[in-house]
N, C-alpha and C positions, 0 to 999 in steps of 0.2 A: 351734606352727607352723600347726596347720588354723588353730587362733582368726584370725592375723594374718592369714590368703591370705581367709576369709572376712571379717574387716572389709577387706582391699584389694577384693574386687569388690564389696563390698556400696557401697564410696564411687565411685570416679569413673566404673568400667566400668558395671554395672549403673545408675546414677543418670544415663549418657548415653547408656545404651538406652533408658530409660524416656522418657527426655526425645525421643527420635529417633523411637521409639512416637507419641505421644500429639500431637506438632505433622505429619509425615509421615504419622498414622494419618487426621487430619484431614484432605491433603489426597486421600489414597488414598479418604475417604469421599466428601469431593464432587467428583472426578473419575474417577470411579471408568468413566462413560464415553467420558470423553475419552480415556484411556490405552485401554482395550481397542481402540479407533480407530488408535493410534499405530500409524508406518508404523515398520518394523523397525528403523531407524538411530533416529529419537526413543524406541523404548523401549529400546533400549541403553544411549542417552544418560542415560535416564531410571532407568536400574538402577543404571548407574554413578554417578550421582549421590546416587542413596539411599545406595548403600553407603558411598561418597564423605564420605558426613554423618556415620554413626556416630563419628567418632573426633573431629570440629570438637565434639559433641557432651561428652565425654569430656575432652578439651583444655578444654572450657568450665567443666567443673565442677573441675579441676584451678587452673584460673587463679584461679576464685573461693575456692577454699579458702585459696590461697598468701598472694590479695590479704585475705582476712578472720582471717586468723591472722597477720599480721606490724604491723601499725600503723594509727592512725585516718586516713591520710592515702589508705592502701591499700584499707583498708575504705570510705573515700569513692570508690573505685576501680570497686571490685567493684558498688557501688550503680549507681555511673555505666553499668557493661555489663551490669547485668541491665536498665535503663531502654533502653538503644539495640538491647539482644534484642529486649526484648518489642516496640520499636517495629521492628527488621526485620523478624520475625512479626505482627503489625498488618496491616503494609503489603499482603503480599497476600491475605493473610484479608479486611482489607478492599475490598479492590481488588473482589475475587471477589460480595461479600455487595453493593457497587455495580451492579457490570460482570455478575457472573455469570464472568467469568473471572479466570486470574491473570496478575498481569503482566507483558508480554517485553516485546523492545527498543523496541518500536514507542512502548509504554508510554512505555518513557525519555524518547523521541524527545518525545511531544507534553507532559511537563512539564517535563523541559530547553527548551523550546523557548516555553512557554505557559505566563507565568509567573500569567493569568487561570485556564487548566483549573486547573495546581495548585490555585488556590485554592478551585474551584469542587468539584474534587474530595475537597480535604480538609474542608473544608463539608457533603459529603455523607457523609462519616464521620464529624462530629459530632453521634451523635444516642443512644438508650438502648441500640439494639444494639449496635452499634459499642464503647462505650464500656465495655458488660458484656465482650464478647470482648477489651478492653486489659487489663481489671483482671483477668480470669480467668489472660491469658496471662502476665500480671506475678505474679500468685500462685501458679503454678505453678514459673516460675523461681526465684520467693524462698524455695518452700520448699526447693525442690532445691538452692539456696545453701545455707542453713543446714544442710538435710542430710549435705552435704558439707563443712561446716567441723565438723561433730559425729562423721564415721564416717569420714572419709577417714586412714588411718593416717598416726603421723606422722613417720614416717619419712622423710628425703630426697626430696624430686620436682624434677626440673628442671625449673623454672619458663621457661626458657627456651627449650627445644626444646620445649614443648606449646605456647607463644607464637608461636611460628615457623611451627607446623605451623595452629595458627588465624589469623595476617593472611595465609599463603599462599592457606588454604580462600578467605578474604574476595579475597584478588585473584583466585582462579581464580573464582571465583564470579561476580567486575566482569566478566571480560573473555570468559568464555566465549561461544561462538555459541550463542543461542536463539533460532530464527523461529517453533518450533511453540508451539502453544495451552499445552502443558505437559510439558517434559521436563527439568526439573529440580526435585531437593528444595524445600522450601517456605521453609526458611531461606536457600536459596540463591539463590533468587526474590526474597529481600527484599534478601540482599545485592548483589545484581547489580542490582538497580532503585535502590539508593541511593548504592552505590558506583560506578558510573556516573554517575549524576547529579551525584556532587559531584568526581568526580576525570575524568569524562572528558568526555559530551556535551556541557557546555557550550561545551566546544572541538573537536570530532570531529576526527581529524585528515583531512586533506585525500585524497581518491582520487577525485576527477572532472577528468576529462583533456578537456574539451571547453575549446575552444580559438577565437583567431579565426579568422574562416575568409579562406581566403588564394583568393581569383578574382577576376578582372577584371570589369568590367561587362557582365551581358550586354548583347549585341547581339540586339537583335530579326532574325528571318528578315524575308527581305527579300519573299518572296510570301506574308507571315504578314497576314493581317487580321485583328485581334484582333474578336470581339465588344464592343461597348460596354454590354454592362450589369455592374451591380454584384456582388461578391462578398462574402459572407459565412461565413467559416470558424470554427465558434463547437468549439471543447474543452470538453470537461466534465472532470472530475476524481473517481477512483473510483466511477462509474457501472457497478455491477453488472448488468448484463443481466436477472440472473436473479431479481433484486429487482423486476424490472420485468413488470404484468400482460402487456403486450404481448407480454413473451416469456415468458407464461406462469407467474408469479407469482401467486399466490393471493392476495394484497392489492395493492393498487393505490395506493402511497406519490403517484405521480405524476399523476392523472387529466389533467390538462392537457397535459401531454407527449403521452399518450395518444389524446388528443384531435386533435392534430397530427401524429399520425403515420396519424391514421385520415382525415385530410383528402386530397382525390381530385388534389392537386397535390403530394404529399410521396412520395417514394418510397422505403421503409425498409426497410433490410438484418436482415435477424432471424439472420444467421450472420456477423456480423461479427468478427473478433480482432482483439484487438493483440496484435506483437508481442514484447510486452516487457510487465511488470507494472511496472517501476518508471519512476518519471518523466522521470528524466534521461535513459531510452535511448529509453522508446515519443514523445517528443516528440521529438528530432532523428530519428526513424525518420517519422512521421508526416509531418514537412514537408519531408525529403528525399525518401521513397519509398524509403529505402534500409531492408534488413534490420540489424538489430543486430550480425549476426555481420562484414558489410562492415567492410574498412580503414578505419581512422583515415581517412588519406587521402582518399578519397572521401567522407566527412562535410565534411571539412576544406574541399573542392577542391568540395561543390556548389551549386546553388543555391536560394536560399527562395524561394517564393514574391513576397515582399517584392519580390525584387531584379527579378521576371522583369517582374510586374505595372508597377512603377516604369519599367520600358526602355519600357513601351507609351503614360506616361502617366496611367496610374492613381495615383489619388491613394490612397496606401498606412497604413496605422496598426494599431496594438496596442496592447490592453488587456488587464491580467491582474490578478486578484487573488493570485498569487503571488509571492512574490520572486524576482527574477532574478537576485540576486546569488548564490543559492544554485545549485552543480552549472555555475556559471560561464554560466549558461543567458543571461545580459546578453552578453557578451562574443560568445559565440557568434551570437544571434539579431541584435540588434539592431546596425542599421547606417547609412547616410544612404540608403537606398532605402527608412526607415522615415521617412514624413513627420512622426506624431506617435503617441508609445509614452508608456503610464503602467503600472508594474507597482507590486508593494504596497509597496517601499522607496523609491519615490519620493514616496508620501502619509503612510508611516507609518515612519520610521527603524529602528524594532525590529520591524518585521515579521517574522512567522515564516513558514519554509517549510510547515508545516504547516496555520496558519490562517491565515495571510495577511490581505486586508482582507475585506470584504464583497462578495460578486457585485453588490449595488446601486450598487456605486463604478463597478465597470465596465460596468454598463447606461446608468447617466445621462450618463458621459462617453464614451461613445460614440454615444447617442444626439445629446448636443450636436456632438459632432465632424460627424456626418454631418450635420445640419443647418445648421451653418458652410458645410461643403465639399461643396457637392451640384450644382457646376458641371459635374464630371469624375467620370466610375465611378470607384468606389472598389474596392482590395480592401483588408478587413480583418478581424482577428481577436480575437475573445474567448478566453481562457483564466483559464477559472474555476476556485472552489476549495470551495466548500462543502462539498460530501460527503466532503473527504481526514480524515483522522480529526485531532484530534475529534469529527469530525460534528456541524457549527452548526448546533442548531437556534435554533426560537422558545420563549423560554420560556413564551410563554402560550397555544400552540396547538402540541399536541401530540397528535394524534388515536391516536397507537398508547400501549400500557400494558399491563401486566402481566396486566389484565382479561381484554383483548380480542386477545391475541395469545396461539397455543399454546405448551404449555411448553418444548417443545425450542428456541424462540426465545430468546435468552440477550438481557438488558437491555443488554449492549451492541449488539447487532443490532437490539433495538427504537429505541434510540438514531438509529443509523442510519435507519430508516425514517424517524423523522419528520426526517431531515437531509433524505431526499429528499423528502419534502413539504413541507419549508422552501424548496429550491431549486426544485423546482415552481412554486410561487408564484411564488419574484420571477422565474423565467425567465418565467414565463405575464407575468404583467406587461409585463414587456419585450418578448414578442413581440407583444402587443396594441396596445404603443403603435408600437413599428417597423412594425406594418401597417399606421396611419395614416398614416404618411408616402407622398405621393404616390408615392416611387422604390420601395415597399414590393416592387409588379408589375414593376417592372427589377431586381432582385434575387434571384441563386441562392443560395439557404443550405444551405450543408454541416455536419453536427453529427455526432460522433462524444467518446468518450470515451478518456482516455488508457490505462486498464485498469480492471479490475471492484476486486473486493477480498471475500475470503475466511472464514467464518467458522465454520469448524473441519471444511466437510464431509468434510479430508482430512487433521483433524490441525493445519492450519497458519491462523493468522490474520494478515487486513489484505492485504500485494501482496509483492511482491518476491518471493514464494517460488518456486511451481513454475508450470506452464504449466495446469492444470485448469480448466475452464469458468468456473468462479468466479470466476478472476482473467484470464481474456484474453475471457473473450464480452461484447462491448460493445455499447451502445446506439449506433442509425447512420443517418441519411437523408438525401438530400437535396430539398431543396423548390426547384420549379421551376416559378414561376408561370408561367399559360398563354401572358403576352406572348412568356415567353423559351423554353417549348415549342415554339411557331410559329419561331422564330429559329433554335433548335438544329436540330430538325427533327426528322421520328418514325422514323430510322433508330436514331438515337441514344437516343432515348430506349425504344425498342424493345429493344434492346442493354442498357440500364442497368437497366431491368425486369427483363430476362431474370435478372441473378444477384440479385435479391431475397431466393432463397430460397436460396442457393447460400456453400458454405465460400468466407470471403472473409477479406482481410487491411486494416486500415484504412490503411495504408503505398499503398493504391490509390486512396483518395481525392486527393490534392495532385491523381497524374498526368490523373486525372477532370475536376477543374478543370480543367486546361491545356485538355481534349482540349473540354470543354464551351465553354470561352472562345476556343477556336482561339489560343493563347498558343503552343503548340509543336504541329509539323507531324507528323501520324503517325509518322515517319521516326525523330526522335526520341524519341517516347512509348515504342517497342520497347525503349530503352534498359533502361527502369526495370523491377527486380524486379515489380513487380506493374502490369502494362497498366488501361490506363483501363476503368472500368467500363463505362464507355458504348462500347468498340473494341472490349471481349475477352470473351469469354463464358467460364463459369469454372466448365464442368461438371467436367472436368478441372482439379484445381488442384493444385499444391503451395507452400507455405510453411514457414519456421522462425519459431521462438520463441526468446529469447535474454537474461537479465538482467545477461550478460556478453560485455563489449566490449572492442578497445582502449581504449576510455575511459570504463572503467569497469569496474575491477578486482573479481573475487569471487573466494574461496577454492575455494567448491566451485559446480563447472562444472554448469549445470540446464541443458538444453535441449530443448525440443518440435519437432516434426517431424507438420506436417499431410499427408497425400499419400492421394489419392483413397477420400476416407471415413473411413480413417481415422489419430487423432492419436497419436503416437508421442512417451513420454515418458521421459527420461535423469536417471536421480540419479546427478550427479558422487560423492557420498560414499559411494554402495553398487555404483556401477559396472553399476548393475541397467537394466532397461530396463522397459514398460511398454503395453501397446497396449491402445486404445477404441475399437470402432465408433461414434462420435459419434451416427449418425442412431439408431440402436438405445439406444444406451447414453449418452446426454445428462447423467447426473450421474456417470459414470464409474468406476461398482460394477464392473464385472466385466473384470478383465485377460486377454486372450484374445491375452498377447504367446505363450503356446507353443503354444496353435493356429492359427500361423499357417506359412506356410513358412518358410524361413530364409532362402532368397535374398532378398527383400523388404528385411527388418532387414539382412544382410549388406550389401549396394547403398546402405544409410543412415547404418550402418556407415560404408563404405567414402568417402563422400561427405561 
């Protein structure tokens, strides 16, 4: 009786700890500091997952005993899932040995989506390392097959309920939430990035509720006289602030931006937020002026830009290299008060929301447009895409590397860096050739970015996550050459100055526009959440943060709360709260929510 209980643990329990060891022991070694970082809900997640594994583990070496002791057809069976093992484990061993990190949804997102990254990616895991870490991972499993067809007793096993409990592990695994850098097991990492990929991203199912929008035309004010100079509203896309020398970055990805922002006609916000981290909310927040948290309704019922410029006259247009079909953003945006719109599914059928076309598509076809149409001010807009991940760079100028960047920088962050010295370029480009142009001097240009994006300082990587400097402090100016100084006048510009240095929200710019164009009458400007830059001074400010809307469904509720100094942060799934002196505490080390009073939180609470 000892004999038999001794070869039962000695086969499937024991051989799928070992096994739960040796691939989890790996990923515990080289993240060893990402999890000491993990905020309390990700290393739960993260526990429960390990343990989670031990029995998928277990189950595995059961199936392959059953499938290698019953017939050749079985035993071609068991070969079959030690070969799709080793390659779930592969995947983000390699992922990690590329990236420096493992793989989450985001991951999914840009190879379901980018059927060039795959390739570019699985290219970069063709090589002697890569290749020693498959064969290694494959000999490991195949000895622990065989081990388990030699010691597993052979008595009875339900082959059916240990089957059941591993394609369960493999769905929980597809469909679980992951946004942090690492909080699940490492074979569950593999199964969730592959089982995703083949059973669900390619189709994601649908939850963006933006809609078209139902108003009548506006009417111009009747003692309204618009300014006639041109307007230039340019979006960037994951432009991290903090990547940026300007706002105090220790490398300088962008010199020409830099450059631009230091020129004695540019006036640049160095405390600027979005809203929102993800795209579909911080971009209808941006050109309504409305906060995230606002009714459906009032997205629905306002108005863009587009419609207001068009009532004056202005010759209006859009350029994006993103897809608009995606997050329903066509529908919603574009309308007959757009004279002429190109986004990336109208150049490129398979565009992806991710990488989209090139930012050089929409410099050249806007610069033509304006050169066509330069009878009548213009307003129009750029919405770029380069920096959203994968981060396009140039493969043949790539000044950052492994060399010359410190190690806590992880090769996907260096990546990134030269995205933004990729997009540097062709924006420097474009803006040297748009100065050429005679109207260059009738021309206010507004630049800001739709949100930053994240890379582990809190745990979480890429946007969407929480509200942390990382992802909402965005790059912001506007330029105002001196013709249309003298026009606007130095009250206003005195005013606009003034919050240079000041907590601001980028949902302030549209109403800035208006107030700088004379487009709408003070009267109206009050309307809007965040008063024009150039009417309100913003020593006193408060704001929210939001990556949840009426349209735009999340599970768990994240919300930030800026109010004088400082930022106030909500995790929906620990019910916990959060507080940063921003001016003091800029990367957001030290939580000082329980020395603070409690009426304060209580009032924000209650609000």
């Amino acid at each position: 009786m000892v004999s038999k209980l001794q070869k039962n643990i000695s086969g499937p329990y024991i051989a799928g700890v070992i096994l739960w060891l040796i691939f989890n022991g790996t990923l515990l070694v080289l993240s060893w500091k990402t999890i000491y970082n993990l905020n309390t809900v990700a290393l739960r997640q993260f526990i429960f997952s390990l343990l989670f594994s031990i029995p998928f583990w277990i189950s595995w070496n059961i199936i392959i005993k059953w499938c290698l002791t019953k017939s050749k057809n079985t035993q071609l069976l068991a070969a079959l899932i030690i070969l799709l093992t080793a390659i779930i484990l592969w995947i983000p061993i390699g992922t990690y040995l590329n990236y420096g990190i493992f793989p989450n949804h985001q991951g999914v997102l840009l190879v379901a989506n980018q059927i060039k990254f795959a390739q570019e990616a699985l290219i970069g895991m063709v090589d002697t390392k890569h290749g020693l870490v498959f064969i290694s991972i494959l000999i490991i499993l195949t000895a622990s097959a065989f081990h388990a067809k030699k010691n597993i007793a052979k008595k009875k096993t339900n082959p059916i309920k240990w089957a059941s409990y591993f394609i369960l592990y493999i769905l929980l695994a597809t469909f679980i939430k992951s946004d942090t850098l690492i909080s699940l097991s490492i074979e569950a990492r593999g199964h969730q990035f592959l089982g995703r990929l083949l059973l669900w991203y390619k189709n994601p199912p649908p939850f963006f509720h933006l809609q078209k929008r139902s108003i009548y035309p506006f009417t111009p004010e009747k003692k309204i006289q618009p300014n006639s100079f041109n307007v230039l509203f340019i979006i960037g896309e994951t432009l991290a602030a903090n990547h940026l020398s300007f706002w105090g970055a220790k490398v300088d990805p962008t010199p020409n931006l830099t450059k631009i922002l230091s020129n004695s006609d540019t006036v640049p916000f160095k405390k600027l937020h979005s809203n929102a981290s993800c795209t579909d909310l911080s971009l209808p927040s941006i050109l309504t002026g409305l906060e995230p948290i606002k009714p459906l309704g009032l997205f629905l019922s306002s108005y863009l830009p587009f419609d207001i410029f068009k009532a004056y006259g202005f010759k209006t247009f859009l350029i994006s290299s993103h897809n608009y079909d995606w997050a329903n953003l066509k529908a919603y945006i574009i309308n007959k008060s757009i004279d002429f719109h190109l986004t990336a599914e109208q150049v490129f059928e398979n565009a992806s929301h991710n990488t989209g076309i090139s930012d050089m598509i929409v410099y050249k076809n806007s610069l033509d447009f304006i050169n066509k149409n330069n009878s009548k001010p213009f307003f129009g807009m750029l919405h770029l895409n380069t920096t959203h991940p994968p981060y396009l760079i140039d493969e043949s100028d790539q000044p950052y590397n492994r060399s010359n960047t410190p190690p806590q920088i992880s090769d996907l962050e260096i990546r990134y860096l030269n995205s933004l010295y990729h997009w540097d370029k062709m924006f420097s480009s474009f803006w040297n050739n748009f100065q050429k142009l005679p109207l260059a001097d009738k021309t206010l240009i507004v630049f800001t970015s739709d949100h930053g994006e994240a890379f582990g300082e809190h745990g979480l990587i890429s946007h969407c996550g929480r509200f942390y400097e990382e992802e909402s402090l965005v790059p912001g100016f506007i330029y105002v050459p001196k013709k249309i100084q003298k026009i606007i006048g130095n009250q206003k510009i005195k005013t606009l100055k003034s919050n240079q240095n000041l907590f601001i929200a980028n949902t302030s710019l549209v109403p800035t526009i208006y107030h700088l164009t004379n487009t709408l009458s003070e009267e109206k400007l009050k309307f809007f959440n965040a008063p024009p830059l150039s009417l309100h001074n913003y020593e006193k400010n408060e704001f929210t943060f939001s990556n949840c809307s009426e349209f735009r469904n999340c599970p768990l509720k994240h919300i930030g709360i800026y109010k004088d100094g400082i930022k106030y942060l909500y995790e929906g799934n620990t019910n916990q709260w959060s507080a940063f002196r921003i001016e003091e505490d800029p990367k957001e080390k030290n939580n000082i929510i329980l020395k603070l009073p409690a009426e304060p939180l209580e009032q924000i609470k209650s609000n």
